[in-house]
C-alpha positions in Angstrom: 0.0 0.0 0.0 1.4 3.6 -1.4 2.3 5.6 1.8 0.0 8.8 2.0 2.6 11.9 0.8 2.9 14.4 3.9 1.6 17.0 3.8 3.1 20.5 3.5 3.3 22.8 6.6 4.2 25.6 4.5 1.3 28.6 4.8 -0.6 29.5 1.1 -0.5 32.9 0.2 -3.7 34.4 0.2 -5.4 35.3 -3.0 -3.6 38.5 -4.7 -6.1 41.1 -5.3 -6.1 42.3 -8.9 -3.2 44.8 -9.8 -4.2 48.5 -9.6 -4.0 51.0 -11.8 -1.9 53.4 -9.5 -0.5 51.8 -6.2 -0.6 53.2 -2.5 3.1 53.1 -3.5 3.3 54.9 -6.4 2.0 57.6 -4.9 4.4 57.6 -1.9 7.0 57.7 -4.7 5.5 60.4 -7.7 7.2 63.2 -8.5 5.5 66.7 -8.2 5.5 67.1 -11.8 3.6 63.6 -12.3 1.6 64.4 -9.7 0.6 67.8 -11.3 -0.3 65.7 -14.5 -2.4 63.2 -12.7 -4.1 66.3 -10.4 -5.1 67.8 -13.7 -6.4 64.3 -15.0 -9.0 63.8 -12.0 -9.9 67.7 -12.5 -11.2 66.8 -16.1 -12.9 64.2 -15.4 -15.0 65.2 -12.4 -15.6 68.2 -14.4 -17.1 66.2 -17.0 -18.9 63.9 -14.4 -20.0 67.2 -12.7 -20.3 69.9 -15.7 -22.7 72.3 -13.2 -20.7 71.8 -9.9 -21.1 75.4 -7.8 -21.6 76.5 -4.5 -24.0 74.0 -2.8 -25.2 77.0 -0.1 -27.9 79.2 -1.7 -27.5 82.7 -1.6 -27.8 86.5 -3.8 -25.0 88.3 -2.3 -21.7 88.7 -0.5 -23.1 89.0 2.7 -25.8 86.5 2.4 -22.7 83.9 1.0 -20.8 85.1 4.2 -23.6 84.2 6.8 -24.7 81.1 5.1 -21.1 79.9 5.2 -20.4 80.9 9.4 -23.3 79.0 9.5 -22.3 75.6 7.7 -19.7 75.2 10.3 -20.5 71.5 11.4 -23.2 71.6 9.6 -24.8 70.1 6.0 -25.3 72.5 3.5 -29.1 71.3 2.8 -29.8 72.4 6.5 -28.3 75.9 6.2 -30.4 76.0 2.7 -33.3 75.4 5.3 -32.5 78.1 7.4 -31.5 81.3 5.8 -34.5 82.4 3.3 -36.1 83.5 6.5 -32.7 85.2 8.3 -32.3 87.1 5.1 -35.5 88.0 5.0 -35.3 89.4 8.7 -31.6 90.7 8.5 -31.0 91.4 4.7 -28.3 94.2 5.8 -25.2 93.8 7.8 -26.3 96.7 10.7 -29.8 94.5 10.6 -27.3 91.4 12.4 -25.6 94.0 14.4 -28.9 95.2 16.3 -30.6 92.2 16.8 -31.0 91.1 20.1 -29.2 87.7 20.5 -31.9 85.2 21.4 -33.9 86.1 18.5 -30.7 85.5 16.2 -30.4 82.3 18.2 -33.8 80.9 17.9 -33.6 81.7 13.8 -30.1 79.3 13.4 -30.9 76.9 16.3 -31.6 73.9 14.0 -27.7 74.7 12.3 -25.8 73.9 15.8 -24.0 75.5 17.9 -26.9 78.3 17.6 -25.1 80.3 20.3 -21.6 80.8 19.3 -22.9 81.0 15.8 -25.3 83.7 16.7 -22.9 85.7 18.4 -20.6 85.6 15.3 -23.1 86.6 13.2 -23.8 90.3 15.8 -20.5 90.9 15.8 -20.4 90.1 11.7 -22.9 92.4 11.4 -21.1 95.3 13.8 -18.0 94.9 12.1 -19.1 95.0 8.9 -21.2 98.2 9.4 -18.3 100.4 11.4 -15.2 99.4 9.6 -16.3 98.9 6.3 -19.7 100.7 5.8 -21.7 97.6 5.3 -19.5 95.6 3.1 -18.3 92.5 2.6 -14.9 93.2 2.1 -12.9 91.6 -0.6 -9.7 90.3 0.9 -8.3 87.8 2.7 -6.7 89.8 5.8 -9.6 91.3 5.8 -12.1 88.9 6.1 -10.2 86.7 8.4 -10.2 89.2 11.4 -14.1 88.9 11.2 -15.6 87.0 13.8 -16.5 83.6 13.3 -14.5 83.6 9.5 -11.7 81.5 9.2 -9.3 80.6 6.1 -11.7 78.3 4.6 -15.2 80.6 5.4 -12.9 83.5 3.5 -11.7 81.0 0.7 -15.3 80.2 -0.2 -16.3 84.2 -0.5 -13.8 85.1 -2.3 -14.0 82.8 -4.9 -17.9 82.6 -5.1 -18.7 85.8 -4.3 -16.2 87.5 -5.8 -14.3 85.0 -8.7 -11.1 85.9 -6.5 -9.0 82.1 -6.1 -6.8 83.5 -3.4 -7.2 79.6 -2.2 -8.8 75.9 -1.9 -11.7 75.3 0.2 -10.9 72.3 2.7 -13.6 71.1 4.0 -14.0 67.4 5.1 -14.9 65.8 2.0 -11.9 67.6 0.0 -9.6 66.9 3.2 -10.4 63.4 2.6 -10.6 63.0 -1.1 -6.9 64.3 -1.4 -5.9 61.7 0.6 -7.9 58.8 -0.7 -6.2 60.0 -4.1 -2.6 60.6 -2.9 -2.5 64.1 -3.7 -1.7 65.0 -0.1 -0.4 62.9 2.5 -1.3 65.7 5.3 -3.8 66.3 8.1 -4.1 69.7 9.0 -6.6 71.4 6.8 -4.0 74.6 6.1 -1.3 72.3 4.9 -3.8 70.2 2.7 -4.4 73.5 1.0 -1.0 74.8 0.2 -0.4 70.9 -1.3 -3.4 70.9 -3.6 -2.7 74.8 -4.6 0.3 73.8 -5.8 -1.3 71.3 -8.0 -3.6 73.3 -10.6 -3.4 76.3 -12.5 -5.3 79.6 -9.8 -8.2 79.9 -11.9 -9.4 76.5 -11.3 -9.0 76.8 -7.4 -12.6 77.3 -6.7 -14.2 74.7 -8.6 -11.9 72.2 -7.8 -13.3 72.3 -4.3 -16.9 72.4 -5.6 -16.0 69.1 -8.0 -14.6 67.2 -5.1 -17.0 68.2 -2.9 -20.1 66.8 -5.7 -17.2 63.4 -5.7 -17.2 62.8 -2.1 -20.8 63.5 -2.2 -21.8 61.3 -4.4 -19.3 58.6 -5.1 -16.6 58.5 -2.7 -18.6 58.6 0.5 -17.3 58.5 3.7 -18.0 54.9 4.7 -18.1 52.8 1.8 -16.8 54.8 -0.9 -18.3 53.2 -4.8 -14.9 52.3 -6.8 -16.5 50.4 -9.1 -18.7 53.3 -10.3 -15.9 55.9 -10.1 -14.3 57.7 -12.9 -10.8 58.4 -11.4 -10.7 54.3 -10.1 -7.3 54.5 -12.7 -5.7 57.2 -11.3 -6.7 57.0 -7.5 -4.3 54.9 -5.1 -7.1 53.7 -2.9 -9.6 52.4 -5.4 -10.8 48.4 -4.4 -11.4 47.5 -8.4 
């Protein structure tokens, strides 16, 4: 009788996953002028996914832009969209903020979070707006970022929708983690994500960029689960699971 072979101790690999497109790896290793080329790829083709990407927070003016944006902090867009046809109805000038009393201001943004500190930011908006610059959004970045409750990114999304002016990206949480997912920044801090993906695209295409990766990570690469297999940049992007 044949003696039974022994069998082999030795572990099986597990099954390789298909070879992607662009690696974790490569992306570690591209050179800035690749990843320029690439960067400019997934621009095109979001814009062609997304042809009438824009501002997702509704709004007729500067200052109407500028509240409605104080007031997406931590916040979705759809809600703000909620709430502001009635404050700009009640407040449509920025002296209007500056005089009204604070628990009226806080019962009109209560359902955006945070309804206190954003309703004090919004008086003080309004009193700053009307003594140092006679009612005006003003149209620069210095300016706007000593405004209370505007930061870099609540100026960056004025500028360039109010006024056309790309004096930088909008980083927001889906475009913080969008650039990662697609290797185009390998930071964290929202400030430094900015400076890498400015450094990636001709100025004029600043503002929409955000606006295209915002539609992306809305619709496609989600949070959770994001949908490779119905994604157009799946070639290009580092992380894609097809």
């Amino acid at each position: 009788m044949a003696k039974a072979k022994p069998q082999s101790t030795a572990k099986k690999a597990p099954p390789s996953k298909a070879t992607r497109a662009f690696s974790p790896a490569q992306a570690r290793r591209e050179s800035r002028a690749a990843k320029r080329a690439r960067a400019g790829v997934i621009y095109d083709r979001l814009h062609a996914q997304y042809p009438d990407s824009h501002c997702a927070l509704d709004h007729t003016s500067a200052l109407e832009l500028l509240v409605a944006t104080v007031l997406s902090a931590q916040c979705t867009d759809k809600r703000v969209n909620m709430v502001t046809p009635a404050l700009f109805a009640r407040y449509p000038e920025a002296a209007a903020y500056a005089a009204a009393p604070l628990g009226e201001l806080e019962e009109m943004v209560k359902t955006t979070g945070f309804f206190r500190n954003k309703a004090k930011s919004l008086q003080g908006l309004g009193s700053a707006l009307a003594e140092k610059h006679g009612g005006e959004v003003p149209r620069t970045m210095d300016e706007l970022r000593v405004l209370p409750g505007v930061g870099r990114k609540t100026a960056n999304v004025v500028l360039g929708n109010a006024f056309d002016i790309n004096e930088g990206v909008v980083v927001d949480t889906h475009v913080g983690r969008l650039s990662r997912r697609l290797g185009l920044t390998f930071e964290d801090d929202p400030e430094k994500v900015e400076i890498d993906l400015m450094a990636l695209l001709p100025q004029a295409r600043w503002t929409l960029w955000s606006h295209l990766l915002i539609d992306h990570g809305r619709a496609v690469c989600i949070a959770r689960k994001p949908l490779c297999a119905a994604c157009v940049l799946s070639e290009v992007c580092p992380s894609s699971e097809v």
